[in-house]
Structures are given as structure tokens and as C-alpha cells.
LOVEX-495422 format. One record per residue (C-alpha): residue number from 1; x, y, z. Coordinates in nm, 3 decimals, decimal comma, m for minus. Each point is the difference from the previous one (the first is absolute). Layout:
BEGIN
NUM | X | Y | Z
...
END
This chain:
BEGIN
1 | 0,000 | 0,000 | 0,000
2 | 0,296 | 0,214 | 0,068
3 | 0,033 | 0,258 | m0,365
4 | 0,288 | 0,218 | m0,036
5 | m0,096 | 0,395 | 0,069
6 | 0,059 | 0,058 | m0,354
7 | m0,270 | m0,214 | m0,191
8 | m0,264 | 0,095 | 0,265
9 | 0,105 | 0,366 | m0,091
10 | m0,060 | m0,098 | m0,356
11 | m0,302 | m0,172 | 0,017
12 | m0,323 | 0,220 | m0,123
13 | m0,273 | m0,164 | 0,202
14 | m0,115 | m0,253 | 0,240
15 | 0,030 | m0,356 | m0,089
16 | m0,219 | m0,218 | 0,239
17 | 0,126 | m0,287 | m0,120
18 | 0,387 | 0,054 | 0,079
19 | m0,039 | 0,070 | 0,330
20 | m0,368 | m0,145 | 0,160
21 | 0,101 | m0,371 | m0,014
22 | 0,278 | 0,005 | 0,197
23 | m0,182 | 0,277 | 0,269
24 | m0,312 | m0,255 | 0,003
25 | 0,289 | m0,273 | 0,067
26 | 0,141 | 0,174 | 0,279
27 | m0,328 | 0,099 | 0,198
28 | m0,104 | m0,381 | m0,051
29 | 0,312 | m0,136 | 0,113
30 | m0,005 | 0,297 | 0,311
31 | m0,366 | m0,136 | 0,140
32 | m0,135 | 0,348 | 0,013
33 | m0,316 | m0,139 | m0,167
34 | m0,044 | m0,217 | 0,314
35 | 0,054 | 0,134 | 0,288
36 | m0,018 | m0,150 | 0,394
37 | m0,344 | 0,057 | 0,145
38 | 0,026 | 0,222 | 0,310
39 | m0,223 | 0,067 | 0,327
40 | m0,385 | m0,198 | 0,020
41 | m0,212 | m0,103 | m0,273
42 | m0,217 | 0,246 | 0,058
43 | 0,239 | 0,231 | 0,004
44 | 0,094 | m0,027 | m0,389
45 | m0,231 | 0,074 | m0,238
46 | 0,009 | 0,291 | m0,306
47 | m0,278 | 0,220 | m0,151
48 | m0,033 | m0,002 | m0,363
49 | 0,022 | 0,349 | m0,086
50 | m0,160 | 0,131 | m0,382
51 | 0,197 | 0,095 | m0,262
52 | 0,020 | 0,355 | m0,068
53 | m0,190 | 0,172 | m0,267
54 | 0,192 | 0,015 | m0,299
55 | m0,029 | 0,402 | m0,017
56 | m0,012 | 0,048 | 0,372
57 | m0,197 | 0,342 | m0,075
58 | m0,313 | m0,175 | m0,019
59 | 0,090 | m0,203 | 0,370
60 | 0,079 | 0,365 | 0,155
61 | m0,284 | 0,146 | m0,175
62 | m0,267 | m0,258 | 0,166
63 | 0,203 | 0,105 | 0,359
64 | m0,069 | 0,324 | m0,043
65 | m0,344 | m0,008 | m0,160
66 | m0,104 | m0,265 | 0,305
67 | 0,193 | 0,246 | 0,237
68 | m0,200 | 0,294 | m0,085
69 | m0,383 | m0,168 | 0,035
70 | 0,073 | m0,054 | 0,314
71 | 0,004 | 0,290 | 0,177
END
């Protein structure tokens, strides 16, 4: 993975495919994708959060517009 300063500095864009299989390698090989469980059961859970609006004007919009009926 290592590439001399010079042909990075030459390069003209991003290529995924030079440098994501051996990253994806790596973080396998590390366990990050797996870590130990800590504290109680009921301790670990997540909250699936929504994906932002792909504008994000229209999310703050609805804020604001909900904001303001309310008073």
C-alpha cells in the first residue's frame, strides 16, 4: 500500500480501487467491526436514527414551520 510521494503527487483523482481493498483488509483483520460487548444487556442497545433529507432546507424548513404554530 505504501506509494512513493511522487506518483500520489501525480495522480489526478481518486482511485477506489488502489487503495479500498487493502483499507477493507486491514479493518477486517483489526476486529473493529466486532467489538467486545460491555456493561448489562440492557444496557446496550442503539436507536436507528433517519437519514437526512437530501437538501436539508426542506428538514430545517419543517423545524421552523412546526416551531412557529406553536406558539
Amino acid at each position: 500500500m505504501a506509494t512513493a510521494p511522487q506518483e500520489l503527487q501525480a495522480r489526478k483523482r481518486y482511485e477506489p480501487a488502489d487503495v479500498e481493498p487493502e483499507l477493507m483488509r486491514r479493518w477486517l483483520a483489526s476486529g473493529i467491526f466486532h467489538p467486545e460487548p460491555a456493561g448489562e444487556a440492557a444496557e446496550n442497545y442503539s436507536i436507528a436514527i433517519p437519514p437526512p433529507n437530501i437538501t436539508g432546507a426542506l428538514h430545517m424548513g419543517h423545524a421552523l414551520n412546526a416551531r412557529s404554530r406553536t406558539r
